[in-house]
N, C-alpha and C positions, 0 to 999 in steps of 0.2 A: 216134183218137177214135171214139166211137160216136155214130149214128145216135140210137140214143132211148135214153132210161134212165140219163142222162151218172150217172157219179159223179162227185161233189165230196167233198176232201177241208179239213177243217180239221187247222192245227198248230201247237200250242199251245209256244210256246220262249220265251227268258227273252234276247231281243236286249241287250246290253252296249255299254260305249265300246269295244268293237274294230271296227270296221268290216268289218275282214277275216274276223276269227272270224266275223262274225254272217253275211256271205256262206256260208262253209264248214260252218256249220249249214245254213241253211238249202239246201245244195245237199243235204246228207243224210236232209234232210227231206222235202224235193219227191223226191229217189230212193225214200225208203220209201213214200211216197205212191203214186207210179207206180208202183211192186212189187202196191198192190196195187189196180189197174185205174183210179185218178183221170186225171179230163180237166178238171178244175179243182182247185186248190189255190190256199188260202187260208193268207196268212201276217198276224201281228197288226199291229197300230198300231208305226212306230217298228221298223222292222224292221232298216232297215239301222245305226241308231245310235241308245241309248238310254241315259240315267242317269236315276236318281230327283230328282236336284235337278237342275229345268230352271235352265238357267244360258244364257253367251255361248260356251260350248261346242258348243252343237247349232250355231251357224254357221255356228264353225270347221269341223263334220264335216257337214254339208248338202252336197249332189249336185244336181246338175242332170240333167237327163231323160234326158241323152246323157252320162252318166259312168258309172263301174263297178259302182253296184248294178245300173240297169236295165239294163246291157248284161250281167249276171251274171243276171238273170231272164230275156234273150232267148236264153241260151246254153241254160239250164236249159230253157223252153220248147218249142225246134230238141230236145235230147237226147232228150227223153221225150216227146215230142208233146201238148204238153197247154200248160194255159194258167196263168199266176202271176199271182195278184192278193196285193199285200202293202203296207203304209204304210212312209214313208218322210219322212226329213226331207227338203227340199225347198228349196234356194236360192231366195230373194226378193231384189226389188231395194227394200226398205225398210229395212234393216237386220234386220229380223227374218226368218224362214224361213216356209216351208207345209208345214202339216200332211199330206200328200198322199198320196193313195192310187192305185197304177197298177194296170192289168190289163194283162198286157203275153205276147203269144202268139212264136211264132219269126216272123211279119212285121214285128214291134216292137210299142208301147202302143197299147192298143185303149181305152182309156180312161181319164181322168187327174179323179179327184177331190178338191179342198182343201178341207178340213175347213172348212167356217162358223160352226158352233156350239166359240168357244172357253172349254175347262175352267175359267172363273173360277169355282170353287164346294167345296167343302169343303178349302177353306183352300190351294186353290191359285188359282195367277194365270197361263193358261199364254199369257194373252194379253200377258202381259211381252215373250215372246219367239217370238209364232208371229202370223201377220198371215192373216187371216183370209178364206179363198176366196170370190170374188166370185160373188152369186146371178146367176144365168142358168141355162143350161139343163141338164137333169139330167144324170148323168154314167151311163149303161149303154152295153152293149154286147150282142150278138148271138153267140150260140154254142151247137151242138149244139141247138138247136130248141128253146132259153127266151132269155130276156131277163132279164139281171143289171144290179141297180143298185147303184151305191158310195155308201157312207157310213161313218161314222167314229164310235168311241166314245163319245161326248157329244153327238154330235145324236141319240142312241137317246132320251134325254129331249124329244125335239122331235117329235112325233110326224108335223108337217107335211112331216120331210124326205124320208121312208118315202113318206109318199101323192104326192109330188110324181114320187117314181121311179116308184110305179104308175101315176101318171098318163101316167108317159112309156113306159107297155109294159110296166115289169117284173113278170115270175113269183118272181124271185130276189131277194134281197136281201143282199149282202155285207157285212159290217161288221166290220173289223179292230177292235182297240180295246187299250188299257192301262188296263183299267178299275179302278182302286186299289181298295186293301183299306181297309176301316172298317166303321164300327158298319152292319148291315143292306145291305153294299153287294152282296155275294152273292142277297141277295132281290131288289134293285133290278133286277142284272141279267140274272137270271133271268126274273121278272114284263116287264120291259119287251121282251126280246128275242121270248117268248110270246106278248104284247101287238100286237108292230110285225108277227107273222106272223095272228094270227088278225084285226084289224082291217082287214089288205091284202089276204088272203086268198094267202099268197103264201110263199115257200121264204123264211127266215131260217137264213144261213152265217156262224154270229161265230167269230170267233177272237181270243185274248186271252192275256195274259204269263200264266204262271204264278201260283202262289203263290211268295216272300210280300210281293211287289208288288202284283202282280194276285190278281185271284181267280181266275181260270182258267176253267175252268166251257166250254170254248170249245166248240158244239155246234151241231146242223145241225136245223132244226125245220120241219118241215110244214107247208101251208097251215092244218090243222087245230088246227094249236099243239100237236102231240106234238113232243117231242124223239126221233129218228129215229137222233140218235151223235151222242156225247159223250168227251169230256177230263175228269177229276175238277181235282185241284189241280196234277198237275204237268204233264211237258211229254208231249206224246202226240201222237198222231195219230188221227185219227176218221175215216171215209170210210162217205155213204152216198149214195145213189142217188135221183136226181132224178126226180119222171116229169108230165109236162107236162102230161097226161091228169086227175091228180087235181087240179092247179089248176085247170083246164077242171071237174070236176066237183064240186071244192068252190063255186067261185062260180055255179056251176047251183041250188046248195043253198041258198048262203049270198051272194044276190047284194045285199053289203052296199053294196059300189062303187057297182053302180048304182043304188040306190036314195038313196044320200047326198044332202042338198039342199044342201053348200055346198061350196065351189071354194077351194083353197088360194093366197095370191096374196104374193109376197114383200112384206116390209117393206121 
């Protein structure tokens, strides 16, 4: 890994009911990644098992922390010296599962966050089958000289869950996602990923299914809310380079943080 200048890669793939396959993708994704200089990669929402109709399916194929996906991200990890943040379905003891997102380096998980905000909204229900990560404290982690915060597809609509990670330190912000296709939903998630970087003042890394699930779009954006590299619709990889210095000099600029008069406080 390097010292300053980390790059992050996002990769954008189309996870399936194989559990297996979606491993064996994704170790050739994190390789083309590493090929070309990533000390982070990012994989999307739903990584290690996915279908379009949430069903009692996903609980058959749910993992626990210490089973073969994340031991298949601690392998990958150790290979390539670098770090896998990706979503996951996620064993509960409610009968339904967590939405869950790990960052997990070759020491094992550096940090583990459950999705809170569940997709009850354009005409899904995914709180049928996914139970819902309890608020406390934020979910980052520490690496190569920023501070990454986890969050998940559908709290990108929540803007409080972004400032909560800044509040807890973060430069970065990671967000896996399966963000569906529908009418304007490409503007949505364009506008808000934009949004969550220039209001924080801070690095936004989405990564997202393809099309013609997803809209894709999966893209690494600046404090300044440029898009920096990008994925169009299908599956790809993007890799750009972080530098710690312009978020030190954008909120010199634009010290919107501090100047805010109100404090974010759970429900």
């Amino acid at each position: 890994m390097t010292a300053a200048a980390p790059l992050v890669a996002v990769c954008q793939f189309a996870p399936d009911a194989a559990p297996e396959r979606n491993r064996e993708r994704i170790g050739e994704l994190v390789a083309a990644a590493a090929e070309r200089g990533a000390d982070v990669v990012v994989l999307p929402e739903y990584s290690n098992y996915f279908t379009p109709e949430m069903d009692d399916a996903l609980a058959r194929n749910a993992e626990g922390l210490d089973g073969a996906f994340v031991a298949a991200l601690r392998a990958l990890a150790a290979e390539h010296s670098l770090i896998v943040v990706a979503g996951m379905v996620e064993t509960a003891e409610t009968g339904r599962v967590h939405n869950t997102v790990v960052a997990v380096s070759d020491a094992g998980v550096q940090a583990i966050y459950r999705k809170q905000h569940l997709y009850d909204a354009f005409g899904q229900r995914e709180s049928d089958w996914i139970e819902p990560g309890a608020l406390g404290e934020a979910a980052v982690f520490d690496a190569l000289g920023l501070r990454f915060g986890l969050m998940t597809c559908y709290d990108l609509r929540f803007p409080e869950v972004a400032r909560t990670l800044v509040d807890a330190g973060a430069d970065a912000l990671i967000v896996p996602a399966e963000w569906v296709r529908g009418p304007l939903k490409e503007h949505h998630w364009n506008t808000l990923l934009t949004a969550r970087a220039i209001e924080n003042t801070t690095y936004v890394i989405a990564s997202d299914h393809p099309a013609p699930v997803g809209v894709g779009f999966s893209q690494i954006i600046d404090p300044q809310g440029v898009v920096v590299a990008g994925v169009s619709a299908g599956e790809g990889v993007a890799v750009a380079s972080l530098d710690p210095d312009l978020v030190a000099r954008t909120r010199e600029t634009n010290p919107s943080l501090r100047l805010r008069r109100y404090r974010v406080v759970p429900r």
